[in-house]
C-alpha positions in Angstrom: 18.3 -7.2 28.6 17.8 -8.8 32.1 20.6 -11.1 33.6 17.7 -13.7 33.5 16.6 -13.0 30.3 20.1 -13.2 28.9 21.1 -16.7 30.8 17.4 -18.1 29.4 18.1 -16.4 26.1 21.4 -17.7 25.6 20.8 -21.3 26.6 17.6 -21.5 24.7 17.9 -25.2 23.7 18.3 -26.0 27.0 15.3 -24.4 28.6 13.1 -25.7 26.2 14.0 -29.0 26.4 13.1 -28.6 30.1 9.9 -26.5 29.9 8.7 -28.3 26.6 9.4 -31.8 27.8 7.7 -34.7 26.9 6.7 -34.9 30.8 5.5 -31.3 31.0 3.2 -32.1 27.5 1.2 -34.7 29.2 1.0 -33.0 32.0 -1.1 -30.4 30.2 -3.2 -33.0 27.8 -3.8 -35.5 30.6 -2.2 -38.4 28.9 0.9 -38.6 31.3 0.5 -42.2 32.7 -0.1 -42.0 36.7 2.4 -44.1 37.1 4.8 -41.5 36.1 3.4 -39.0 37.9 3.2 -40.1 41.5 6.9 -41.1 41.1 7.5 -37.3 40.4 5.4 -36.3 43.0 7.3 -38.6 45.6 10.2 -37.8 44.3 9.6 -34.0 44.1 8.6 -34.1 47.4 12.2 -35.1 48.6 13.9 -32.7 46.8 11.7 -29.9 48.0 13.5 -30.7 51.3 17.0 -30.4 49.9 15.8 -27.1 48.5 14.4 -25.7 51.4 18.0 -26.7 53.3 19.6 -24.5 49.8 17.6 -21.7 51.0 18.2 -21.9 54.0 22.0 -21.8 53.5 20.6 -18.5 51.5 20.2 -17.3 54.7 24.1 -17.5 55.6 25.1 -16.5 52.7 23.0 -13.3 52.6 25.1 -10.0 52.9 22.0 -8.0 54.2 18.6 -9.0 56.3 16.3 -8.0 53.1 18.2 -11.1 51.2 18.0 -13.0 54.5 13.6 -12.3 54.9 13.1 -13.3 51.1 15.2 -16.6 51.6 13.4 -17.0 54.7 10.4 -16.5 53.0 10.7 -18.8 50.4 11.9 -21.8 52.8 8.9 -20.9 54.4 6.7 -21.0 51.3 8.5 -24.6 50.1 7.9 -26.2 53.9 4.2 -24.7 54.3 2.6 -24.7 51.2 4.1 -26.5 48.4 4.9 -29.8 50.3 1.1 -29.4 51.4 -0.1 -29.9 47.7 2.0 -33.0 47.5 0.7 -34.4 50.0 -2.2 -33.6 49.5 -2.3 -35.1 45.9 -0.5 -38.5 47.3 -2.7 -39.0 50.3 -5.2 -39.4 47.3 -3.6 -41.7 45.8 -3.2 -43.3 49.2 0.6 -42.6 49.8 1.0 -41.3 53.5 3.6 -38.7 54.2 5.6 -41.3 56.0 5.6 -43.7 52.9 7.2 -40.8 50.8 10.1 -39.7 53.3 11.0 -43.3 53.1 11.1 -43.7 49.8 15.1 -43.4 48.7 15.9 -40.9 46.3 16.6 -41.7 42.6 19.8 -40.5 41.2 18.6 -38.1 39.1 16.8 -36.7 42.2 19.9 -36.8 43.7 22.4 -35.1 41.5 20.1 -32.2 40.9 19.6 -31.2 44.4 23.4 -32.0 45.4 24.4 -29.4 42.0 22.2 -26.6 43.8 23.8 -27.2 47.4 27.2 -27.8 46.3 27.0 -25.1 43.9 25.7 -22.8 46.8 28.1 -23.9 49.0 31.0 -22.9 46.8 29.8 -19.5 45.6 27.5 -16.4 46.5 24.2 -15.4 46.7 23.9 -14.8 43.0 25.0 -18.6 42.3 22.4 -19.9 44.5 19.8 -17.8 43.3 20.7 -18.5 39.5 21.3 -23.0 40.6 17.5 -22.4 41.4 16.8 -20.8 39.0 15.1 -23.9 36.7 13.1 -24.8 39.6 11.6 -21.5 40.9 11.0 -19.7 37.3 10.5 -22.4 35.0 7.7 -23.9 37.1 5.7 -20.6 36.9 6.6 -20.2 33.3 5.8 -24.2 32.3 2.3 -23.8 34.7 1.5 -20.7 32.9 1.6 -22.3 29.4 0.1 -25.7 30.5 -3.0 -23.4 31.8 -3.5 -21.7 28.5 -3.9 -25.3 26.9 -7.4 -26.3 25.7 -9.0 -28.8 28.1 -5.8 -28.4 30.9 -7.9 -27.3 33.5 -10.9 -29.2 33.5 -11.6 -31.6 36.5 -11.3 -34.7 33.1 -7.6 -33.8 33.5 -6.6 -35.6 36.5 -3.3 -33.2 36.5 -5.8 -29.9 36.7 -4.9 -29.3 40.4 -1.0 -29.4 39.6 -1.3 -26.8 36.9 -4.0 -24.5 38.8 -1.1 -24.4 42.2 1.8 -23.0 39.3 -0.2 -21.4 36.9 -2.1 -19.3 40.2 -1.3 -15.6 40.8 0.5 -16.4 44.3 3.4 -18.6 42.2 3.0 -16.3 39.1 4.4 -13.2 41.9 6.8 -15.7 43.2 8.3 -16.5 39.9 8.3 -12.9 38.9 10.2 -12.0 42.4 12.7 -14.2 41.4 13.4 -13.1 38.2 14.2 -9.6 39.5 16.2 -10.7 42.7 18.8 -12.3 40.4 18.4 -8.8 38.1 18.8 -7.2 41.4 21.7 -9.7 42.9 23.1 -9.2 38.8 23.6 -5.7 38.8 25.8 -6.1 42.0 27.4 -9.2 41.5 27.7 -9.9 38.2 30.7 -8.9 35.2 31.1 -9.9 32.1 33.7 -11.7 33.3 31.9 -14.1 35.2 28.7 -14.3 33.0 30.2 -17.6 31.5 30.5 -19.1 35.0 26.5 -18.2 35.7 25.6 -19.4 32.5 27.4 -22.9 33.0 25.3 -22.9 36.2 22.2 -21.6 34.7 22.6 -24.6 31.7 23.5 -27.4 34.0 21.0 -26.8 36.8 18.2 -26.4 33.9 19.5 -29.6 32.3 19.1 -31.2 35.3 15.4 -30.2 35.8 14.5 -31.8 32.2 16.3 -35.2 33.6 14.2 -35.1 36.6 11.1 -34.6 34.5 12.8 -37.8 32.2 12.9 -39.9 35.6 9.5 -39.6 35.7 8.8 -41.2 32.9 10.9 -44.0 33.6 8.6 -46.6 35.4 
């Protein structure tokens, strides 16, 4: 089995409780109040900058310039076209760009992002990689499901848009590349020694992602 498959595999709770939220279920039935989701959205927004500075320090962290390009690449992906949708989707609800940098960040917000940096800081590539894990993965696996849902992706759903930019082929790939860079990073990095410490990373930073979705729904 994958190192992936083995750190989802073995924390299974866990990532359900993430990609099976409460959050996640309304996303796909429309029902999530709006309220809760354009506090995710601003708040998502902010931590996509915290996680394009964790791939960035990817970069220094890299032993080799093909690790450096794909970090590189996702920054790149994160700065140019995922922030785009958010702002996209708040400018519609008329939130400027300038309104959500200014908006402070709620502590869920901010332990999650601080886990990843610190986390990075502290340890390898393969830490980093596996601290973001939740976020890079689980988003392609959670927009994947949400798309196969009955109704999900009709323009009724006012959350269609979300799930058509994770549940696309060009995030679907990006998940997938992520999945075998840790395999990749794994079969370098890893022991059996050390799984324990990568699972504790794995767990927490997934833990984290299902109290971000839960902050949401605190309005």
């Amino acid at each position: 089995m994958s190192l992936f498959n083995s750190l989802k595999n073995d924390n299974l709770e866990t990532w359900h409780s993430y990609t099976k939220h409460e959050f996640v279920q309304g996303l796909g039935n429309g029902k999530l109040h709006i309220a809760s989701f354009k506090k995710y959205l601003v708040q998502d927004y902010l931590f996509l900058i915290e996680f394009a500075r964790a791939y960035a320090l990817g970069m220094y962290k890299a032993t080799d310039l093909v690790q450096m390009r794909k970090c590189l690449s996702s920054a790149k992906g994160i700065l140019e076209t995922e922030m785009g949708l958010h702002i996209r989707l708040c400018e519609s609800w008329g939130l400027s760009e300038d309104e959500i940098v200014a908006t402070p960040e709620e502590p869920a917000n901010l332990a999650y992002t601080r886990y990843v940096l610190d986390t990075a800081m502290k340890g390898d590539m393969l830490d980093l990689k596996i601290a973001l894990a939740p976020c890079a993965i689980g988003y392609g696996e959670i927009g994947a499901a949400l798309a196969k849902q009955e109704g999900a992706l009709d323009e009724s759903n006012p959350y269609a848009e979300w799930i058509r930019e994770y549940s696309s082929d060009e995030y679907q790939d990006l998940a997938a590349d992520a999945v075998r860079e840790i395999d990749e990073l794994g079969s370098l990095y890893s022991t059996e020694a050390r799984y324990t410490k990568l699972s504790r990373i794995f767990r927490e930073a997934t833990r984290l992602e299902a109290n971000f979705w839960q902050m949401g729904l605190e309005v």
